[in-house]
BAVOBA-313278 format. One record per residue: x, y, z of N, C-alpha, C in turn. Coordinates in steps of 0.2 Angstrom, whole numbers, plus 2048, in hexadecimal, padded with zeros to 3 digits. Layout:
BAVOBA-313278
XYZXYZXYZ;...
This chain:
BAVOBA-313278
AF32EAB8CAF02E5B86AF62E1B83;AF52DBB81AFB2D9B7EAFA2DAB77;B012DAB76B032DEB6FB062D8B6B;B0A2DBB65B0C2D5B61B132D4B63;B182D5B69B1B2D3B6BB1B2CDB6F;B142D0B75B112CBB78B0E2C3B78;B0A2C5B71B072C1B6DB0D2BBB6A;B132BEB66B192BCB63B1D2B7B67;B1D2B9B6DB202B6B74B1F2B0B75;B172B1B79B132AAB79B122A6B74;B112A8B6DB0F2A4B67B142A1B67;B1C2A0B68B2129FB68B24299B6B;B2029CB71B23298B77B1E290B77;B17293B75B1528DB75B12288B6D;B1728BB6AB18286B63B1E281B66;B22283B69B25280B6EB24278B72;B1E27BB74B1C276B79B16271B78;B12274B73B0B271B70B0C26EB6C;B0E26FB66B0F26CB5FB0E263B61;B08262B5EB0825BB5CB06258B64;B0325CB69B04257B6FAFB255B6D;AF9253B6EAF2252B70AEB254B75;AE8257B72AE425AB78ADB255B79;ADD253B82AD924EB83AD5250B88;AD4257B8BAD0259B8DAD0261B8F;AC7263B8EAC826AB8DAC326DB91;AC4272B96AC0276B9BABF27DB9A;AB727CB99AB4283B99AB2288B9E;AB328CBA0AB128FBA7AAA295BA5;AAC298BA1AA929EBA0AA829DB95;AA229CB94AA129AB8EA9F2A0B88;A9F2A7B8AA9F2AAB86AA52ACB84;AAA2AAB85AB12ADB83AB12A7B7C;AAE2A2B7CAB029FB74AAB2A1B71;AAD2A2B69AAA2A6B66AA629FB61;AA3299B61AA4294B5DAA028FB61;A9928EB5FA95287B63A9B284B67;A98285B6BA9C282B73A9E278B72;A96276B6FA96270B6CA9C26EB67;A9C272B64AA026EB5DAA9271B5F;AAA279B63AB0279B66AB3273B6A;AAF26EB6EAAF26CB73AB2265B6F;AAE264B6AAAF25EB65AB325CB61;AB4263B5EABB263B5BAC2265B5D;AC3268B62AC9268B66ACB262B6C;AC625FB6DAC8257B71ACC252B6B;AD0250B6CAD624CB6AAD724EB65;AD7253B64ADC257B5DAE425BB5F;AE525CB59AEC25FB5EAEF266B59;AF3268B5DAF626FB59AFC26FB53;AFA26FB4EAFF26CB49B04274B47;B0127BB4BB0627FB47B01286B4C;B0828BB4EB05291B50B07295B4D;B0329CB4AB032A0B47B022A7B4A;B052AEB4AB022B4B4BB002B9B47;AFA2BBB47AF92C0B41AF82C8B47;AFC2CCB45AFB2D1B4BAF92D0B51;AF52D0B54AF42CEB5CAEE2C8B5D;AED2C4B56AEC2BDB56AEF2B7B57;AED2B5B58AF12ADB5AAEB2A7B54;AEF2A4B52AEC29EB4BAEF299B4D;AED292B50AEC28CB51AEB288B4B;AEE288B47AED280B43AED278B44;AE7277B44AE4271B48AE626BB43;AE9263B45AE725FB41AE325DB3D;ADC25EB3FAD725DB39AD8264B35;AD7262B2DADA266B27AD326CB28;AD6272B26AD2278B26ACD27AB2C;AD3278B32ACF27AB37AD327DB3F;AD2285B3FAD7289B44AD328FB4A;AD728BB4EAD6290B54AD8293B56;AD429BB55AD92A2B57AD62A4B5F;ADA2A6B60ADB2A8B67ADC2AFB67;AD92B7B6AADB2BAB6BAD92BFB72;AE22C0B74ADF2C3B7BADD2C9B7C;ADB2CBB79AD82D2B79ADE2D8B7F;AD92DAB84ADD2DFB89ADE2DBB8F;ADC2D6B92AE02D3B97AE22CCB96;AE12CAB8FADF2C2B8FAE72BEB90;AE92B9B92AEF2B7B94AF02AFB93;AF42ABB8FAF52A6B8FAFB2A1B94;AF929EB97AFF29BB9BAFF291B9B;B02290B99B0628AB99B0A287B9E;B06281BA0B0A27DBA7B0B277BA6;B10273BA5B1326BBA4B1926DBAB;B13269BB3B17268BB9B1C26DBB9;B20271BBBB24277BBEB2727CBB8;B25278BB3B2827DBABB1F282BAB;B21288BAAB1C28EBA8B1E291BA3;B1A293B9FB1A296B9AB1529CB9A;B152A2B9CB102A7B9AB0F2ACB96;B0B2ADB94B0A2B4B90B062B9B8C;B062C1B8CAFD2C2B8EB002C8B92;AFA2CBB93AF82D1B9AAFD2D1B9F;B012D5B9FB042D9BA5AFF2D8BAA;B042D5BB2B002D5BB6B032D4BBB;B042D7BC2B092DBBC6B082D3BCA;B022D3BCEB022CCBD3B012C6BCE;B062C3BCBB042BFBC5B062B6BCC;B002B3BCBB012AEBD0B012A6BCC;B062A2BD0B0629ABCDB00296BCE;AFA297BCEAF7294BD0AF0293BCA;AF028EBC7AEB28CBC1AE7287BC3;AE0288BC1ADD28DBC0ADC290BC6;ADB299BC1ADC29EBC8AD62A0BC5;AD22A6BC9ACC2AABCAAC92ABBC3;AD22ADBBEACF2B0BB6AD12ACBB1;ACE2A5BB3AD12A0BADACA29CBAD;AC829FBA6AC329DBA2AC2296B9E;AC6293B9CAC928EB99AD128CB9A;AD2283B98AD6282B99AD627BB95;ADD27BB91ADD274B8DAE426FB92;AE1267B8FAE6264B94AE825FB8E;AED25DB90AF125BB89AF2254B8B;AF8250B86AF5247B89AFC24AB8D;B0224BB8AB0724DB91B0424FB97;B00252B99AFD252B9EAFF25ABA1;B0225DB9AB03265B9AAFA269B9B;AFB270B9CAF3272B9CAF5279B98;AF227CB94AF3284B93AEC286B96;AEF28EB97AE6290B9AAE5297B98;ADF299B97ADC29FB95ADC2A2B9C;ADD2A8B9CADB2ACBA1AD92B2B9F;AD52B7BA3AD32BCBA1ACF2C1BA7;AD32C5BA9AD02CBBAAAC82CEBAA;AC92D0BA4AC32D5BA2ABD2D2B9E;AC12CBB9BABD2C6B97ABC2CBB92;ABD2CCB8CABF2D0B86AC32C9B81;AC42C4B82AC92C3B7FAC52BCB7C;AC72B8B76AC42B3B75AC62AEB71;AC52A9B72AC62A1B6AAC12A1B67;AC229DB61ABC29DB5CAC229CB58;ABD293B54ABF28EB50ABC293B49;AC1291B42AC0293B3DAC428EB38;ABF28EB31AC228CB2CAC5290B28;ACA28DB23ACF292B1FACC299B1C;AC5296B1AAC229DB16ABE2A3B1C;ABD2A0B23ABC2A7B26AC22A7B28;AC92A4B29ACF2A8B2CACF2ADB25;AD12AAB20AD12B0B1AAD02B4B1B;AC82B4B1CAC12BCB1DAC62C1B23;AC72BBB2AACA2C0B2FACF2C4B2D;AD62C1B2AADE2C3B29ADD2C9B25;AD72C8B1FAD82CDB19AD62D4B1E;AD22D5B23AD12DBB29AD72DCB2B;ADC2DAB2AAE32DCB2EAE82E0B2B;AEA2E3B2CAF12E7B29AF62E6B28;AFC2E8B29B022E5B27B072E3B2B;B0A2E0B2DB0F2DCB33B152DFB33;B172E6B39B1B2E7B37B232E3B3A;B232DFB3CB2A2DCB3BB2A2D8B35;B252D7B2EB262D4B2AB2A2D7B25;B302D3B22B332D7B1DB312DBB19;B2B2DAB15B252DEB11B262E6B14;B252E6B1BB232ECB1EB2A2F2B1C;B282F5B18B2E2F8B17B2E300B17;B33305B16B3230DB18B2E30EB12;B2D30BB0CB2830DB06B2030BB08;B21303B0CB1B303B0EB16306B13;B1A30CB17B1930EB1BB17315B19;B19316B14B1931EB12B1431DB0D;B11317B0BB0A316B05B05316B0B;B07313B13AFF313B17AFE319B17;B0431FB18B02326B1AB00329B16;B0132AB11AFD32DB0BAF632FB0A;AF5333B09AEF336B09AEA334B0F;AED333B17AE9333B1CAEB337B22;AE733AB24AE5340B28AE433EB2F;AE633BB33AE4338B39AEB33BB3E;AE933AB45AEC33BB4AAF2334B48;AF9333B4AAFC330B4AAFB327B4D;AFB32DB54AF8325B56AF3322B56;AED322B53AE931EB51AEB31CB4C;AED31FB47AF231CB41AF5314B43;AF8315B48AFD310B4CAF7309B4D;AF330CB51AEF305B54AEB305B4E;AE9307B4AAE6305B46AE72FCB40;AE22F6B43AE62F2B43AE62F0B3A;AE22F3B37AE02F2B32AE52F6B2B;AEA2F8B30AEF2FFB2DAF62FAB30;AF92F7B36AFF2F5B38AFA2EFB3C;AFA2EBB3DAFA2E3B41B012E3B46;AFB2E4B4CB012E2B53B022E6B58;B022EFB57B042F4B58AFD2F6B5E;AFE2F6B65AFB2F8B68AFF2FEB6D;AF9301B71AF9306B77B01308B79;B03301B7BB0B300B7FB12303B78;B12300B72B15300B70B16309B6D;B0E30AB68B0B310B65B10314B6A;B0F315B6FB1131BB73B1A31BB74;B1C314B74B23315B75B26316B6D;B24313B68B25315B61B2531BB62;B21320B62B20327B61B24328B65;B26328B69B2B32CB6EB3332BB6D;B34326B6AB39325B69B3B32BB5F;B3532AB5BB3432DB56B35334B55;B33339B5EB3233EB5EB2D341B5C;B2833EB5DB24340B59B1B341B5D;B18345B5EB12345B61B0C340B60;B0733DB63B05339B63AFE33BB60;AFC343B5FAF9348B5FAFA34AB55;AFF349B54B0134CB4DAFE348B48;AFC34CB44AF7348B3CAFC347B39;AFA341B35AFD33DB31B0133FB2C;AFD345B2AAFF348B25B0234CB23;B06350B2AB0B354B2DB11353B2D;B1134BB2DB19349B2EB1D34AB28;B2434AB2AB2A34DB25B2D346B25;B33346B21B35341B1CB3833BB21;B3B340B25B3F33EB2BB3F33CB30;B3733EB31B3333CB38B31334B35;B2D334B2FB2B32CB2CB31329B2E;B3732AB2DB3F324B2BB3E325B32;B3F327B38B3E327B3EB38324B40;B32324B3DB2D321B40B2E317B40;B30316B39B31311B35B3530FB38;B3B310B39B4430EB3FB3F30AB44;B3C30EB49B3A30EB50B34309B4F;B2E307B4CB29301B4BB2E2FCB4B;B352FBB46B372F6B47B3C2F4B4D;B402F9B4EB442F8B52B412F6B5B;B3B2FAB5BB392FAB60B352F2B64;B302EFB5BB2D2EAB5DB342E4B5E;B382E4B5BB3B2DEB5AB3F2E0B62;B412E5B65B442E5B6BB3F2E3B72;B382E6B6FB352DEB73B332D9B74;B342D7B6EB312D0B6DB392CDB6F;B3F2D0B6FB462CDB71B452CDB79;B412D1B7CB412CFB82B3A2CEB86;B362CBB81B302C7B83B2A2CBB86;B2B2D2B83B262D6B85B262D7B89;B1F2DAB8CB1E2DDB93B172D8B97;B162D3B94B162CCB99B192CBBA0;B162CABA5B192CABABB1F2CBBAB;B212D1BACB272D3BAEB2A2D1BB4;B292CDBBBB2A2CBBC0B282C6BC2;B262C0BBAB262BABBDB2A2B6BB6;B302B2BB8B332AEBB5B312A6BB5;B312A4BAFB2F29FBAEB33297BB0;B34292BACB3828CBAFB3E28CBAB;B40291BA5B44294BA4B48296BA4;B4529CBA9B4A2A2BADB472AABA5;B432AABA5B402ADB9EB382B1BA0;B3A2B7BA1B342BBBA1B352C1B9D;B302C4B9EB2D2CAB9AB2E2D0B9D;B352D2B9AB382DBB9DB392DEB97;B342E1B95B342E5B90B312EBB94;B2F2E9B9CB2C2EFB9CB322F4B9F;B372F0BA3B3D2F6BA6B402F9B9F;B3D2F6B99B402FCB94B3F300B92;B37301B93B33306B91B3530EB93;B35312B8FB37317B8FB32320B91;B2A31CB8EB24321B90B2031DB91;B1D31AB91B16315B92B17315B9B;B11316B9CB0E315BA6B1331ABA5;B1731EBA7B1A324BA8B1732CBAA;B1032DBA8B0F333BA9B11337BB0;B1233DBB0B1433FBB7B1C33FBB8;B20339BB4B24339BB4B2B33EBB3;B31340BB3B33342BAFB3833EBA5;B37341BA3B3733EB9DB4033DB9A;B41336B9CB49334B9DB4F337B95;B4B33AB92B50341B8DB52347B91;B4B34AB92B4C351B92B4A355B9A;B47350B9BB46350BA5B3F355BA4;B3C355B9FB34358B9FB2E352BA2;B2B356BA5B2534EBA7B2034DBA1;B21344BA0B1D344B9DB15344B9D;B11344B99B0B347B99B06341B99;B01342B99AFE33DB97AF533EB93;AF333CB8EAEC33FB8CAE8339B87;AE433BB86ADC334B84ADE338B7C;ADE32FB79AE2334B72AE032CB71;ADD32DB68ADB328B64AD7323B6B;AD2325B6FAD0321B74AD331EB7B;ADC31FB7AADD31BB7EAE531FB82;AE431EB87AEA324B8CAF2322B8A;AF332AB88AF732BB85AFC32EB86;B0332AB88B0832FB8BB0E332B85;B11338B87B1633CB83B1A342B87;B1E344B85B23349B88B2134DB83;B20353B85B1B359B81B2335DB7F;B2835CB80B2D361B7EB3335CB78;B33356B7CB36350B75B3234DB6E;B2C34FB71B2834CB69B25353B66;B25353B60B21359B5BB1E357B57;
């Protein structure tokens, strides 16, 4: 799933590229992935253009030229953006091993085309993912559901030690809970913990003073070290930059079950925790 490194990457890359171009035509393939009369999507995104991109946890926010009016984009678990202006690629999104140059391809639902004669396109797997046009008072209703960002200054070892307080939950759910941290998914949750020592399995309300400053250390350290190396976004396809997404040769426990665990030489374990498969070293974490 892309996370808020993922998310930070491409939001990045294609503030970059879009800002101000003009969008002159717009392809639908699969209509249930927009969340917003297809009619009025249709009508307001033809010759309007992107005047500012935003991320809110694993959000993406479009601010359109016409006033009080934004396109959120989110990919959910395999949703992927990719950008082509002639031999320059920009992608990013869903890890995906046979990731191919070829657009549109089988899992692209949408696609905008720009007056440069650029195109960005939605793709998607599992179809989970979706756009939908909003004014400022439903973006509001959305952001106020969201939690705290943790690469934000704000986000600090006091603010971290008020979320824990008085809750009782398994860690990791703690973690993905987006309404608690904005950003923090499956890939990450589990290499934070593991770098923390700490069990993915342990109540919240268990932890020592030291495991929190370790907990706190590693959210940050961990997100801003992938977001320095563009995530885990096709890690085997480089762009017209010479710029892809290896964050996964960094990864320390994630996809590793079975493996030996590169501290202690114990295999790592693997188990369905907070709903979603969970790896750990049963002798480095407690």
């Amino acid at each position: 799933m892309p996370e808020l490194p993922e998310v930070e990457t491409i939001k990045t890359d294609l503030e970059k590229a879009l800002i101000n171009v003009k969008i002159t035509d717009l392809k639908i393939y699969l209509p249930k992935i927009i969340k917003t009369n297809l009619t009025t999507f249709k009508k307001t995104l033809k010759n309007n253009y992107f005047k500012k991109i935003k991320r809110r946890g694993k959000l993406i926010i479009i601010s359109l030229k016409e006033k009080d009016k934004f396109l959120l984009i989110h990919l959910k678990m395999t949703g992927q953006l990719i950008y082509q202006k002639k031999e320059k690629i920009i992608a990013g999104g869903h890890n995906e091993e046979n990731f191919e140059l070829l657009f549109p391809g089988k899992h692209t639902h949408l696609f905008f085309t720009f007056a440069d004669n650029s195109k960005l396109y939605f793709n998607d797997l599992r179809q989970f993912g979706y756009l939908k046009l909003v004014n400022q008072q439903e973006l509001d209703l959305i952001l106020s559901s969201y939690g705290l960002e943790p690469l934000a200054p704000d986000f600090n070892l006091k603010k971290l030690k008020s979320l824990l307080k008085n809750k009782k939950r398994n860690i990791k759910a703690f973690l993905l809970d987006q309404k608690i941290i904005a950003g923090i998914g499956n890939i990450y949750a589990d290499e934070i913990l593991f770098a923390s020592k700490i069990l993915p399995l342990r109540s919240t309300d268990t932890l020592q003073e030291e495991e929190v400053l370790r907990l706190f250390k590693n959210i940050k350290l961990i997100l801003k070290k992938a977001v320095q190396y563009r995530g885990t976004t096709f890690n085997n396809f480089v762009d017209a930059n010479g710029q892809k997404g290896n964050f996964l040769k960094k990864l320390k426990i994630y996809q590793k079950e079975k493996e030996p665990c590169l501290k202690c030489g114990s295999k790592i374990q693997k188990e369905k925790i907070a709903g979603r498969g969970t790896r750990f070293c049963p002798l480095c974490q407690r």
